[in-house]
PyMOL Python script that loads the backbone (N, CA, C, O; Angstrom):
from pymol import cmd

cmd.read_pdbstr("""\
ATOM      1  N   UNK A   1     -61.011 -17.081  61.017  1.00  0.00           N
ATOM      2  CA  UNK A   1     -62.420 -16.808  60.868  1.00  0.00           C
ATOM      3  C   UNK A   1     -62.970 -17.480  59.612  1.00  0.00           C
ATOM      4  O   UNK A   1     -64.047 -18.075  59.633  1.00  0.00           O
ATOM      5  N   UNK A   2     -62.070 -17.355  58.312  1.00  0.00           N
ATOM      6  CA  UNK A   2     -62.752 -17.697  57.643  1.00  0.00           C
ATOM      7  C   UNK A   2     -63.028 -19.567  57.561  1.00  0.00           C
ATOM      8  O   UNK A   2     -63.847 -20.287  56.989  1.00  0.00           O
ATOM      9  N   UNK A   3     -62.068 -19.753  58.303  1.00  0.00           N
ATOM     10  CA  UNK A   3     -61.729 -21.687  58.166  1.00  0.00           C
ATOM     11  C   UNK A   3     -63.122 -21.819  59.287  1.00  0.00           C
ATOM     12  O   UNK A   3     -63.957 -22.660  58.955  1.00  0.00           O
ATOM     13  N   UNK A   4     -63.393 -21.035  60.574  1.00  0.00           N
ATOM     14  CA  UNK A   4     -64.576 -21.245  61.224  1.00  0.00           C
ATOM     15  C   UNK A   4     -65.912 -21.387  59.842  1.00  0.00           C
ATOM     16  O   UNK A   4     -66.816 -22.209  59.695  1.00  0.00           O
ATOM     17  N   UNK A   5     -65.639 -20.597  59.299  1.00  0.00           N
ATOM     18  CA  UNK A   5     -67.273 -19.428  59.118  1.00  0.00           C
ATOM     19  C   UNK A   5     -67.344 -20.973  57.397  1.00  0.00           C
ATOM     20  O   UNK A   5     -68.422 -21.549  57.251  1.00  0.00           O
ATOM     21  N   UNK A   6     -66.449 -21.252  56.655  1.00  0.00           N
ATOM     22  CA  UNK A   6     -66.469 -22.142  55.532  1.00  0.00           C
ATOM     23  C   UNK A   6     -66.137 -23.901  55.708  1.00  0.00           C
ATOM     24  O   UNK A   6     -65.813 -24.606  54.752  1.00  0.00           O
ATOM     25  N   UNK A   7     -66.309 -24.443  57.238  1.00  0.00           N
ATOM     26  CA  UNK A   7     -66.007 -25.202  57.474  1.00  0.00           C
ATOM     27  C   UNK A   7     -66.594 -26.602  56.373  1.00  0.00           C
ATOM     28  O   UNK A   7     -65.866 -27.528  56.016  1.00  0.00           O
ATOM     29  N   UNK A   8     -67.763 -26.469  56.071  1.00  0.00           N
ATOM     30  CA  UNK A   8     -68.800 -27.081  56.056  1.00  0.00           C
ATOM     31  C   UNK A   8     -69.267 -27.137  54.078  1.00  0.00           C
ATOM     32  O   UNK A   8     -70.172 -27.746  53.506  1.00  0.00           O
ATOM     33  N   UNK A   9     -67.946 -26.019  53.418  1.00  0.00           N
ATOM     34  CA  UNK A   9     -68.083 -25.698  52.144  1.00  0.00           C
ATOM     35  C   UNK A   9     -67.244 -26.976  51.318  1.00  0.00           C
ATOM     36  O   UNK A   9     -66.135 -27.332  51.714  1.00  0.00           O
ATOM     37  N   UNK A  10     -67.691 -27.404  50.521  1.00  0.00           N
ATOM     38  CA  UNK A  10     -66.976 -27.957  49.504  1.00  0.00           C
ATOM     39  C   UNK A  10     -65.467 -27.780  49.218  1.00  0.00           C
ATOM     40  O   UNK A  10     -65.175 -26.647  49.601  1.00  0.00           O
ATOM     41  N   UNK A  11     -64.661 -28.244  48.843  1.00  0.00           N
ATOM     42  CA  UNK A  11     -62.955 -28.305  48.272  1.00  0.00           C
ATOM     43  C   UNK A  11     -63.368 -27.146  46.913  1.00  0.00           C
ATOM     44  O   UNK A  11     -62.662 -26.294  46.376  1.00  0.00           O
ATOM     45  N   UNK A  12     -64.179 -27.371  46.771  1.00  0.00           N
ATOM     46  CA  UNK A  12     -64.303 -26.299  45.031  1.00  0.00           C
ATOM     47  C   UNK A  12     -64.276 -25.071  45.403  1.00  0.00           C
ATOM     48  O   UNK A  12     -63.689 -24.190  44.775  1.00  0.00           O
ATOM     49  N   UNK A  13     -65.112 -24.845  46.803  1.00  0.00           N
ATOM     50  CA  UNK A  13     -65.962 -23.505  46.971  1.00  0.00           C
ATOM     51  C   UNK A  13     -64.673 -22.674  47.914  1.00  0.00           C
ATOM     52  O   UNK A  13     -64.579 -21.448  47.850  1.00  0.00           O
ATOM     53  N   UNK A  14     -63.631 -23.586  48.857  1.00  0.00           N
ATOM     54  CA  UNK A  14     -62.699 -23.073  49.694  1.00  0.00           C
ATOM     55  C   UNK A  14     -61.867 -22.584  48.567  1.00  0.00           C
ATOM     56  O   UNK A  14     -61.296 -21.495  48.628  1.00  0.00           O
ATOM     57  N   UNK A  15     -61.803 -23.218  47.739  1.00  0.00           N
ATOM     58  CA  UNK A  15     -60.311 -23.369  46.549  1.00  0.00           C
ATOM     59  C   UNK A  15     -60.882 -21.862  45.767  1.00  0.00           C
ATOM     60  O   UNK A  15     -60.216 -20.903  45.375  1.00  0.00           O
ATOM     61  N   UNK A  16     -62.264 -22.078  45.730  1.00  0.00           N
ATOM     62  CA  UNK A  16     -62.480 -20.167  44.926  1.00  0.00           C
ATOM     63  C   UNK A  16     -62.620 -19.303  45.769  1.00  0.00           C
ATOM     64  O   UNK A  16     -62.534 -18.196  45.238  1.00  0.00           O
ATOM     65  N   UNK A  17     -62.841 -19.236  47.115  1.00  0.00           N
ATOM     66  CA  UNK A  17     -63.045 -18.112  48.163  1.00  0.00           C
ATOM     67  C   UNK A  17     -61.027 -18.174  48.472  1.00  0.00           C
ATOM     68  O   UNK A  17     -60.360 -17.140  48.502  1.00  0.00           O
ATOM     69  N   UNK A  18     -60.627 -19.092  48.595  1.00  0.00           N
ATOM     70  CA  UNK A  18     -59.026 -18.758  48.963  1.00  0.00           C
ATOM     71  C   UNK A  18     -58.282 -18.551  48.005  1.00  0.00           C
ATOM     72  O   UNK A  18     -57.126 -18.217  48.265  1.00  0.00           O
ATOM     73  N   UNK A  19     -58.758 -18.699  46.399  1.00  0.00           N
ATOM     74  CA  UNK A  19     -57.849 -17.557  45.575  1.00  0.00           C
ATOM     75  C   UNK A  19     -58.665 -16.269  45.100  1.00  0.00           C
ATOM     76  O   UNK A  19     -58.075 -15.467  44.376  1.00  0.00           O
ATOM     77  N   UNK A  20     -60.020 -16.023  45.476  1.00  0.00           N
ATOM     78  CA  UNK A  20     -60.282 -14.838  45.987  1.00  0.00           C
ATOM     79  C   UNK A  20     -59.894 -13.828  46.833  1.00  0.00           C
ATOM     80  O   UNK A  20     -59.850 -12.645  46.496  1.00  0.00           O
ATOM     81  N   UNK A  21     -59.521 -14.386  48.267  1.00  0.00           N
ATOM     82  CA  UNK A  21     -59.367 -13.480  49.064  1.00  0.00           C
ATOM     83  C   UNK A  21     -58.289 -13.543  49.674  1.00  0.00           C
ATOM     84  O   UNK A  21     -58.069 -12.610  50.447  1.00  0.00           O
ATOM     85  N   UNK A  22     -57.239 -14.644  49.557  1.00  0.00           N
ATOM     86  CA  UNK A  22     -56.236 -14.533  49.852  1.00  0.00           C
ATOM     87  C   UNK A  22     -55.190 -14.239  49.337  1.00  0.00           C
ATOM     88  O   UNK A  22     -54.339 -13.661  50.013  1.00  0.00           O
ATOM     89  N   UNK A  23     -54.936 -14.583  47.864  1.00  0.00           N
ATOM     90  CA  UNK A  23     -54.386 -14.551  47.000  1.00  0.00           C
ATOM     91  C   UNK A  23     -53.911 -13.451  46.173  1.00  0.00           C
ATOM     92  O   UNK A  23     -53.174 -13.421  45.187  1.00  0.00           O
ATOM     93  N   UNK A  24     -54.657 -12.366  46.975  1.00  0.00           N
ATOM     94  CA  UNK A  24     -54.570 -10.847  46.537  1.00  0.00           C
ATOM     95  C   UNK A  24     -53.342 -10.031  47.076  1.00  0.00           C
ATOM     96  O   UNK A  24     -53.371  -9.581  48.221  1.00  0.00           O
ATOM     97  N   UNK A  25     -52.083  -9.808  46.113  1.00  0.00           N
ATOM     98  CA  UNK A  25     -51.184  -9.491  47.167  1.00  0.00           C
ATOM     99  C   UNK A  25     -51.137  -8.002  46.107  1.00  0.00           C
ATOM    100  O   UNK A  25     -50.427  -7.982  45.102  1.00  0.00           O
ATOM    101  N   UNK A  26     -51.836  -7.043  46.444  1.00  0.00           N
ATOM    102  CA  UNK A  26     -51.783  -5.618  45.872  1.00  0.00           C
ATOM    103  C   UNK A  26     -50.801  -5.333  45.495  1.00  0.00           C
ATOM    104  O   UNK A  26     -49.875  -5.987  45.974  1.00  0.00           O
ATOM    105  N   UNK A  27     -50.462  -4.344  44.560  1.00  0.00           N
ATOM    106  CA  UNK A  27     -49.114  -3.742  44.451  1.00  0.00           C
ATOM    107  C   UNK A  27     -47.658  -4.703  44.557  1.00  0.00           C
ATOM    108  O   UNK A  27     -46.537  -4.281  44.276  1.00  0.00           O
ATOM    109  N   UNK A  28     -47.996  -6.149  45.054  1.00  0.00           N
ATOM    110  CA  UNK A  28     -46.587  -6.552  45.108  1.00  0.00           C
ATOM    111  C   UNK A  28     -45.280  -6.438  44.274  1.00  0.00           C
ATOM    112  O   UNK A  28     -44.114  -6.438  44.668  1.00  0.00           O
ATOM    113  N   UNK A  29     -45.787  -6.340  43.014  1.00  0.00           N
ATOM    114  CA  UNK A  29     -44.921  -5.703  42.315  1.00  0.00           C
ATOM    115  C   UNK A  29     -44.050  -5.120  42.345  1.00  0.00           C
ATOM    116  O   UNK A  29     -43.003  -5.277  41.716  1.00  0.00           O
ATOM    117  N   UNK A  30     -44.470  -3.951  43.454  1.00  0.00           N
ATOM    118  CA  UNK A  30     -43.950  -2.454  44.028  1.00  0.00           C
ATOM    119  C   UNK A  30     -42.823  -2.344  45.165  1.00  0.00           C
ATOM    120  O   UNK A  30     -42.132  -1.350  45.389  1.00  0.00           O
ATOM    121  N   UNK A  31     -42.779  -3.768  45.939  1.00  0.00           N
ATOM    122  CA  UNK A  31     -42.432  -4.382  47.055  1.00  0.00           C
ATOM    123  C   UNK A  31     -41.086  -4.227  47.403  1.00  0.00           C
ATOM    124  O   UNK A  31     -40.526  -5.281  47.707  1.00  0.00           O
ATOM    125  N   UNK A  32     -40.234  -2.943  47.456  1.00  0.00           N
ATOM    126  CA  UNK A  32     -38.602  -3.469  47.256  1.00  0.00           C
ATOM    127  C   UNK A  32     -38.343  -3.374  48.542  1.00  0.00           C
ATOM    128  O   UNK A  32     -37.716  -4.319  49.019  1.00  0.00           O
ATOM    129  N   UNK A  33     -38.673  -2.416  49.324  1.00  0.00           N
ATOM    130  CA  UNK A  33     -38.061  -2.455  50.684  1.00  0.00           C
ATOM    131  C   UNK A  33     -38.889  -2.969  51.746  1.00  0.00           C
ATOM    132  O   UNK A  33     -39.913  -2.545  52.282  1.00  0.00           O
ATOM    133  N   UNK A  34     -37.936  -4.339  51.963  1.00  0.00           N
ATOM    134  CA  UNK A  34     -38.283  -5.144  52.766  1.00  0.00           C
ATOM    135  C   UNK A  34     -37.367  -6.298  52.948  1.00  0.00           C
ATOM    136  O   UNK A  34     -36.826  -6.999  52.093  1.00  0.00           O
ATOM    137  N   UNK A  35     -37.302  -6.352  54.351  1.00  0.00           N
ATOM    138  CA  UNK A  35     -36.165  -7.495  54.784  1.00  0.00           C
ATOM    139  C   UNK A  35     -36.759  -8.880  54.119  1.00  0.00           C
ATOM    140  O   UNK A  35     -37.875  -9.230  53.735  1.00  0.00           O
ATOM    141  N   UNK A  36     -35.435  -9.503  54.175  1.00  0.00           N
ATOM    142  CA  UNK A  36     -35.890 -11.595  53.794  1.00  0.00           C
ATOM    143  C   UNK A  36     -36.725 -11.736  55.010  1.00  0.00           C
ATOM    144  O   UNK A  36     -37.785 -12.318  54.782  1.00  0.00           O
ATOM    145  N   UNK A  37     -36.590 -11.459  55.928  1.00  0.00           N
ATOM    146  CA  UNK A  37     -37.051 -12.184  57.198  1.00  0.00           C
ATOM    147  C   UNK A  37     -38.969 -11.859  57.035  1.00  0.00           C
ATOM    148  O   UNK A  37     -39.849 -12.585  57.497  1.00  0.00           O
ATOM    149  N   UNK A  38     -39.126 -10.831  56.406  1.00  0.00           N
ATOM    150  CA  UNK A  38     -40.468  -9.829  56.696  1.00  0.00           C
ATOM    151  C   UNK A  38     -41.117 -10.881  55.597  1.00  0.00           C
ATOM    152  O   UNK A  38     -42.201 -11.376  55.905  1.00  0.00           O
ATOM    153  N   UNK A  39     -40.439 -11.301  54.165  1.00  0.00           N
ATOM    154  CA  UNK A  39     -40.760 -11.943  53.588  1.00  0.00           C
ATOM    155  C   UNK A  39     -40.708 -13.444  53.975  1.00  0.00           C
ATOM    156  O   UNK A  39     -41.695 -14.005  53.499  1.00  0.00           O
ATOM    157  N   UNK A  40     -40.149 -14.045  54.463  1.00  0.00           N
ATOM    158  CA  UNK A  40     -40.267 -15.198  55.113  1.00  0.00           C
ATOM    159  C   UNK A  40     -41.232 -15.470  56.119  1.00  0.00           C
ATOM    160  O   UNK A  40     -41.743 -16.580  56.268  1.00  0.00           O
ATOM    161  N   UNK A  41     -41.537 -14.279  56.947  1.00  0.00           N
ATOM    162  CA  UNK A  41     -42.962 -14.393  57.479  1.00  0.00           C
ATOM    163  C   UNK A  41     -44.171 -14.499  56.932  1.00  0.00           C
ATOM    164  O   UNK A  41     -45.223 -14.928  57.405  1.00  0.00           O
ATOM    165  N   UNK A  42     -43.704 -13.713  55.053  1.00  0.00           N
ATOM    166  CA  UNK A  42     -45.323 -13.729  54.603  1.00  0.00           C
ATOM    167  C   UNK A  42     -45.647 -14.872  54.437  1.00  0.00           C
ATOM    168  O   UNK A  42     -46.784 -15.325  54.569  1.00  0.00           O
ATOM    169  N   UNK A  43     -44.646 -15.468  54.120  1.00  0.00           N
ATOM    170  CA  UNK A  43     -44.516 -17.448  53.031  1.00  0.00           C
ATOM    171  C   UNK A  43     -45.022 -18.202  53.835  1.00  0.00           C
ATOM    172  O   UNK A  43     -45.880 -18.984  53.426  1.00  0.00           O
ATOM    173  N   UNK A  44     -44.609 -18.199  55.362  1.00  0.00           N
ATOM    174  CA  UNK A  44     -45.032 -18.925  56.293  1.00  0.00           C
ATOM    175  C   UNK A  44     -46.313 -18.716  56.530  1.00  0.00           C
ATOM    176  O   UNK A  44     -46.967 -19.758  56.577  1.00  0.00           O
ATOM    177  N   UNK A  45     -47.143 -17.341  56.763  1.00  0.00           N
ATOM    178  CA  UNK A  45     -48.155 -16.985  57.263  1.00  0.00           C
ATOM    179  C   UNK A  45     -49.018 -17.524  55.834  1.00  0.00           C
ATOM    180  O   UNK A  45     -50.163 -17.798  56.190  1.00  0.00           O
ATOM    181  N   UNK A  46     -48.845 -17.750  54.415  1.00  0.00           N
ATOM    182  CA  UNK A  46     -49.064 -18.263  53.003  1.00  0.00           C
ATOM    183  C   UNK A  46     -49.421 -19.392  53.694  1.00  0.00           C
ATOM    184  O   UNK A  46     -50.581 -19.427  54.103  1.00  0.00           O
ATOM    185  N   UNK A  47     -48.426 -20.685  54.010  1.00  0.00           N
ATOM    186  CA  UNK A  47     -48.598 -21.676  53.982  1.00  0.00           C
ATOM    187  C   UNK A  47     -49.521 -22.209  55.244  1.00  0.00           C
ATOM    188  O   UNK A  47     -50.197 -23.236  55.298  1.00  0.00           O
ATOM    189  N   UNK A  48     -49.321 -21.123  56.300  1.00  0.00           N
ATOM    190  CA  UNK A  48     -50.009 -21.867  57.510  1.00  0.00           C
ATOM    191  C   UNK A  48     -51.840 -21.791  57.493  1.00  0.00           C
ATOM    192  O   UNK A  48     -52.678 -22.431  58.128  1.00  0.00           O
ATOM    193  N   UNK A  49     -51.974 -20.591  56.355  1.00  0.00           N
ATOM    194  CA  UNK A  49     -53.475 -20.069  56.200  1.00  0.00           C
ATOM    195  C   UNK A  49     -53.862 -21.501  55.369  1.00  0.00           C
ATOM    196  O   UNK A  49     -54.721 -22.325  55.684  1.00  0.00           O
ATOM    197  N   UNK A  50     -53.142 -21.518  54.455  1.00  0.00           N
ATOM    198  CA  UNK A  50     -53.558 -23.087  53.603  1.00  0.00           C
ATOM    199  C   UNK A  50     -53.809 -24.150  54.272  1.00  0.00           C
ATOM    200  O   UNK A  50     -54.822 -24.831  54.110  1.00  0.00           O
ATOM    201  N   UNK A  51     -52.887 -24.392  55.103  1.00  0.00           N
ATOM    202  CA  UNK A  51     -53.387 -25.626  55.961  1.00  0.00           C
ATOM    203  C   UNK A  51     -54.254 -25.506  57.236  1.00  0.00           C
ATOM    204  O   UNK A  51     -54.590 -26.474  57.918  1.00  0.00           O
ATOM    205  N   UNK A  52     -54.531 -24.415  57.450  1.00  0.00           N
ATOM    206  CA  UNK A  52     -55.616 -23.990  58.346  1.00  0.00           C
ATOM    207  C   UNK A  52     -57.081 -24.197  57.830  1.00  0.00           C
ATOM    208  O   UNK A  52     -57.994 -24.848  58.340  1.00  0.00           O
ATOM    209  N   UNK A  53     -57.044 -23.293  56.410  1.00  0.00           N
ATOM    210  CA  UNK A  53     -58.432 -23.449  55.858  1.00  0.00           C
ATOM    211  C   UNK A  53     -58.644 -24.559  55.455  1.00  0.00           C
ATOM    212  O   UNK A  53     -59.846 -24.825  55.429  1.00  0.00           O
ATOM    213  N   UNK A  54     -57.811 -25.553  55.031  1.00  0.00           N
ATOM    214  CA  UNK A  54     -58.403 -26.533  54.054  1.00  0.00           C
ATOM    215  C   UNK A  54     -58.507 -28.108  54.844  1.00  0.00           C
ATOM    216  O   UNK A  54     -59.044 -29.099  54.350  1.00  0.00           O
ATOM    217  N   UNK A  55     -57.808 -28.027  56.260  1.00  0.00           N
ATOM    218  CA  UNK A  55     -57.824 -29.081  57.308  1.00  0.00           C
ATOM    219  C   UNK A  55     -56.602 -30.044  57.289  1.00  0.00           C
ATOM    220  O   UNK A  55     -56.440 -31.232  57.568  1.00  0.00           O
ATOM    221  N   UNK A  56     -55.665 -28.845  56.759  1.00  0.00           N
ATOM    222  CA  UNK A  56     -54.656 -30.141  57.069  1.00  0.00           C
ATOM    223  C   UNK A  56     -53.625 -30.170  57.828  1.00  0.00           C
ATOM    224  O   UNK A  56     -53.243 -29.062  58.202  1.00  0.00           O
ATOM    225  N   UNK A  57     -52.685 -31.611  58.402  1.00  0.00           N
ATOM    226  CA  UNK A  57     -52.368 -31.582  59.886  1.00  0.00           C
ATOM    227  C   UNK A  57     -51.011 -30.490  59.407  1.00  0.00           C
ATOM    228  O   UNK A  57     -50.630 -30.171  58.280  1.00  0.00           O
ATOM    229  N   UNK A  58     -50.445 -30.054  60.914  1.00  0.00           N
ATOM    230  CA  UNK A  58     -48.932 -29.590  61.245  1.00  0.00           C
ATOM    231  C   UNK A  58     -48.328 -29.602  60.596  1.00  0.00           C
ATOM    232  O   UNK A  58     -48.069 -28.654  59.855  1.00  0.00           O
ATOM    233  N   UNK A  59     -47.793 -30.756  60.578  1.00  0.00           N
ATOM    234  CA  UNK A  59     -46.244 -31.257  60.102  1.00  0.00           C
ATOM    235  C   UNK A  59     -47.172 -31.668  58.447  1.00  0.00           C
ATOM    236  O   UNK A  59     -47.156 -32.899  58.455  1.00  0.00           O
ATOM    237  N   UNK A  60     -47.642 -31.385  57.617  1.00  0.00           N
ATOM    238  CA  UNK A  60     -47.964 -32.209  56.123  1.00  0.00           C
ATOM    239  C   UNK A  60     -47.033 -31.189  55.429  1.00  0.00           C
ATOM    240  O   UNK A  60     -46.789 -30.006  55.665  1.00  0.00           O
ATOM    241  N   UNK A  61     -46.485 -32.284  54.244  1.00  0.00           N
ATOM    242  CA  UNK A  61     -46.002 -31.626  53.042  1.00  0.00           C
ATOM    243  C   UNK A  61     -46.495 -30.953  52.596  1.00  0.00           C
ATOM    244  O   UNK A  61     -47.569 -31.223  52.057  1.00  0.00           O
ATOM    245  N   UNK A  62     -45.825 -29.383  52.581  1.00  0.00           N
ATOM    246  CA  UNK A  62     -46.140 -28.203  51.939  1.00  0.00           C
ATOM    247  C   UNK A  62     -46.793 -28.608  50.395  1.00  0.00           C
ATOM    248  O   UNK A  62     -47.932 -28.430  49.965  1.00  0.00           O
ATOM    249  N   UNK A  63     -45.115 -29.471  49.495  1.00  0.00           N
ATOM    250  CA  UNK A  63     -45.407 -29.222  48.206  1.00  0.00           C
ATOM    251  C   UNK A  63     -46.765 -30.943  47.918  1.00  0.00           C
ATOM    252  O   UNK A  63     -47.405 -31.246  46.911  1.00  0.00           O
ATOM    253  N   UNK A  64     -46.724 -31.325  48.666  1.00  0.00           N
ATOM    254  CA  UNK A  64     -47.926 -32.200  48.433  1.00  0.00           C
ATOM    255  C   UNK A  64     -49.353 -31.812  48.508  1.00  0.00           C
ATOM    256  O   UNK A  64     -50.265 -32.301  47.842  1.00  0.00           O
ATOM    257  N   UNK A  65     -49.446 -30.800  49.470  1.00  0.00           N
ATOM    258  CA  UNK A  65     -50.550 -30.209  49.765  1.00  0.00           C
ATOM    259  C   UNK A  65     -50.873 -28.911  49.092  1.00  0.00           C
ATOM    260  O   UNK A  65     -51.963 -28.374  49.292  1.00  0.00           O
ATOM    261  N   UNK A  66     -49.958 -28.379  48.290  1.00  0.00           N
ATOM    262  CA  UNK A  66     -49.905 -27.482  47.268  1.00  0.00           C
ATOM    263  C   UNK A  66     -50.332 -28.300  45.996  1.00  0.00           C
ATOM    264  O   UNK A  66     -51.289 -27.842  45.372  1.00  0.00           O
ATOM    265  N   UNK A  67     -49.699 -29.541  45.496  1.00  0.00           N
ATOM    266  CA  UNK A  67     -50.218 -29.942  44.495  1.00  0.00           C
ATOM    267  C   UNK A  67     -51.411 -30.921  44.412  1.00  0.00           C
ATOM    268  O   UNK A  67     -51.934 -31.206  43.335  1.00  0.00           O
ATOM    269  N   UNK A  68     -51.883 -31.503  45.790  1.00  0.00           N
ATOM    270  CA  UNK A  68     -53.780 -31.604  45.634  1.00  0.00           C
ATOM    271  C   UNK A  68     -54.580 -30.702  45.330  1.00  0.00           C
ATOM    272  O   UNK A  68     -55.476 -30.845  44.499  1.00  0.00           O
ATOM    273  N   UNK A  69     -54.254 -29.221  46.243  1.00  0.00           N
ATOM    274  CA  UNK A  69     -54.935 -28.268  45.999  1.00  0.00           C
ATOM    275  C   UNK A  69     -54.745 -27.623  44.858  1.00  0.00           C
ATOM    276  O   UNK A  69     -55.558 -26.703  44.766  1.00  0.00           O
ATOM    277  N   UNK A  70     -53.704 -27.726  43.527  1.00  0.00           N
ATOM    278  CA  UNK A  70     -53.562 -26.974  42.179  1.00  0.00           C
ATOM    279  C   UNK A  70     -52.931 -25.856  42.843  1.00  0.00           C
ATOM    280  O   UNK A  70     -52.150 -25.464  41.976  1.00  0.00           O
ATOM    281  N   UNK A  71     -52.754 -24.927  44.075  1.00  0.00           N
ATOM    282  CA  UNK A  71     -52.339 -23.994  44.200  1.00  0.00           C
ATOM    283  C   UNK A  71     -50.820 -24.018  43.624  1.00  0.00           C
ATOM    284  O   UNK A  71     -50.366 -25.055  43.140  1.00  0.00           O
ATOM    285  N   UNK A  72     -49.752 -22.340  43.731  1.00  0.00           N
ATOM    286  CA  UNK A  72     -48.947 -22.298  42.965  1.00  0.00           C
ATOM    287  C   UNK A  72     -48.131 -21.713  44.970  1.00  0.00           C
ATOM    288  O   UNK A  72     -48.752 -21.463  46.003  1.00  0.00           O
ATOM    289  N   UNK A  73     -46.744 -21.711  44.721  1.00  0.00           N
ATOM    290  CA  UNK A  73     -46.280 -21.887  45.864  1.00  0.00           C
ATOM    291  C   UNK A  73     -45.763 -20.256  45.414  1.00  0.00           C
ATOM    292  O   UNK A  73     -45.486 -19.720  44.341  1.00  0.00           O
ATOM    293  N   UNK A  74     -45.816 -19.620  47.447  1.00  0.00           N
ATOM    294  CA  UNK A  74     -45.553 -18.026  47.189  1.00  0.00           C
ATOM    295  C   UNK A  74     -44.859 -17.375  46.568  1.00  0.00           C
ATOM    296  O   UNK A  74     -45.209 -16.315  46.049  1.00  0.00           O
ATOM    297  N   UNK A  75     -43.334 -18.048  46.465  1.00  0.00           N
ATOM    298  CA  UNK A  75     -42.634 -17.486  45.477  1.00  0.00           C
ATOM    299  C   UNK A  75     -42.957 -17.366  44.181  1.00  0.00           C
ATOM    300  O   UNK A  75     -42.259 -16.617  43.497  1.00  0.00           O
ATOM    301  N   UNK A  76     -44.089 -18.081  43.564  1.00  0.00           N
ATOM    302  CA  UNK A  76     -44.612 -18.030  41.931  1.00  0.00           C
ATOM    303  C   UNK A  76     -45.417 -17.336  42.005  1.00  0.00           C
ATOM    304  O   UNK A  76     -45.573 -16.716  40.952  1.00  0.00           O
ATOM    305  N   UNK A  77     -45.981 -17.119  42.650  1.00  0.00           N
ATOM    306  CA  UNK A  77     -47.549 -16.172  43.216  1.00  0.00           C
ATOM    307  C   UNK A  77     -46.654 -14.730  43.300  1.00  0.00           C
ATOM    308  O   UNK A  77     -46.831 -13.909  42.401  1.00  0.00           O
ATOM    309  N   UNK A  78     -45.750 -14.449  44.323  1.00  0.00           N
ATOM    310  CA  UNK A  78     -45.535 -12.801  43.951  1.00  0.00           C
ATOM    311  C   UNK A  78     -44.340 -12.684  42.924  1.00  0.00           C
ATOM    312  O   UNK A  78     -44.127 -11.495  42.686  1.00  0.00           O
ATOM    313  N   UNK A  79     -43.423 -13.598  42.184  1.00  0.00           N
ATOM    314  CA  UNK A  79     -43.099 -13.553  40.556  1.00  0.00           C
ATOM    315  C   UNK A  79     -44.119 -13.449  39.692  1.00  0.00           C
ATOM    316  O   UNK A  79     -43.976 -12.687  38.736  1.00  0.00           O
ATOM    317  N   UNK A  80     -45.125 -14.054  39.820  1.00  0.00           N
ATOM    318  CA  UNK A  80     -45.831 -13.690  38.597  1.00  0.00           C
ATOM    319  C   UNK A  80     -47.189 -12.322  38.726  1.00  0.00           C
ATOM    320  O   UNK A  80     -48.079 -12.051  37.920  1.00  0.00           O
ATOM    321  N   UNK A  81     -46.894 -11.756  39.928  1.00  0.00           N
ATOM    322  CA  UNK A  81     -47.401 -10.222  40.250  1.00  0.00           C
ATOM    323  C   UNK A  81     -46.268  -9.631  39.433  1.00  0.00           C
ATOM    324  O   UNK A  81     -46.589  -8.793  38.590  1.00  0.00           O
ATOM    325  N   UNK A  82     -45.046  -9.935  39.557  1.00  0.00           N
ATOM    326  CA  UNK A  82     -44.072  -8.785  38.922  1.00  0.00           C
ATOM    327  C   UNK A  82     -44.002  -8.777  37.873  1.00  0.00           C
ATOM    328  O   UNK A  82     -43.749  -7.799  37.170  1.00  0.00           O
ATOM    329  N   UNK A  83     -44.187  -9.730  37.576  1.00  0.00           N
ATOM    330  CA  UNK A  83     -44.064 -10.237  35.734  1.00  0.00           C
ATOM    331  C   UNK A  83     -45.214  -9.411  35.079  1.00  0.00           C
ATOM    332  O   UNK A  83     -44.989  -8.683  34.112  1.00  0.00           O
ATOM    333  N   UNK A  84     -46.502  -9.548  35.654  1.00  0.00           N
ATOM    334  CA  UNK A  84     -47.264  -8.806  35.014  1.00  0.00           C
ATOM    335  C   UNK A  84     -47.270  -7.315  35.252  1.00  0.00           C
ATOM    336  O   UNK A  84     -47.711  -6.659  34.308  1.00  0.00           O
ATOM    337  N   UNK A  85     -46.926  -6.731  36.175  1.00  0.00           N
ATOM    338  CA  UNK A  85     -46.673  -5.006  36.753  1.00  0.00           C
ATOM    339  C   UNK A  85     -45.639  -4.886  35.007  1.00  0.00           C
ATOM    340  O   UNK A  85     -45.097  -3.829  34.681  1.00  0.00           O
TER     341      UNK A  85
END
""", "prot")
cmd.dss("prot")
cmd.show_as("cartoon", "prot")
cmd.util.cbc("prot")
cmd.orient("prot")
C-alpha cells in the first residue's frame, strides 16, 4: 500500500516515511523467544519491503541497494535496539 499510495514521492521523502514507519521494531530489545527461522522471515520480509518501496528489481544486491539508500542492514537495526534497551 504504501509503495502504491508514495509512488510518485521523491528518494528523500520514501527514505523519511520508510525510517518512519518501518523501521520501528518496538520492544525488540525484549525479543528472546523466538525461533531463527521466525527471525529469518523478519530479515526477508526487511529486505523485500525495501525493494518493493523504493523500485527495485528481484534478484538486486541487497548490500548495494542498502548502501545507495544509507539504510543499515536488519541485523544492525535490531543490535542497535538492544544496545540502547
Amino acid at each position: 500500500m504504501l509503495a502504491w499510495r508514495f509512488y510518485s514521492c521523491s528518494m528523500a521523502v520514501k527514505l523519511r516515511l520508510f525510517k518512519s514507519i518501518c523501521l520501528c521494531f518496538y520492544d525488540a530489545a525484549l525479543w528472546n523467544n523466538f525461533t531463527a527461522g521466525s527471525l529469518d522471515k523478519l530479515r526477508s520480509a526487511y529486505v523485500k519491503c525495501i525493494k518493493v518501496f523504493f523500485g527495485y528489481a528481484k534478484y538486486c544486491s541487497v548490500t548495494t541497494m542498502l548502501t545507495e539508500l544509507n539504510l543499515q542492514k536488519f541485523d544492525t537495526v535490531i543490535d542497535k535496539c538492544r544496545s540502547n534497551f
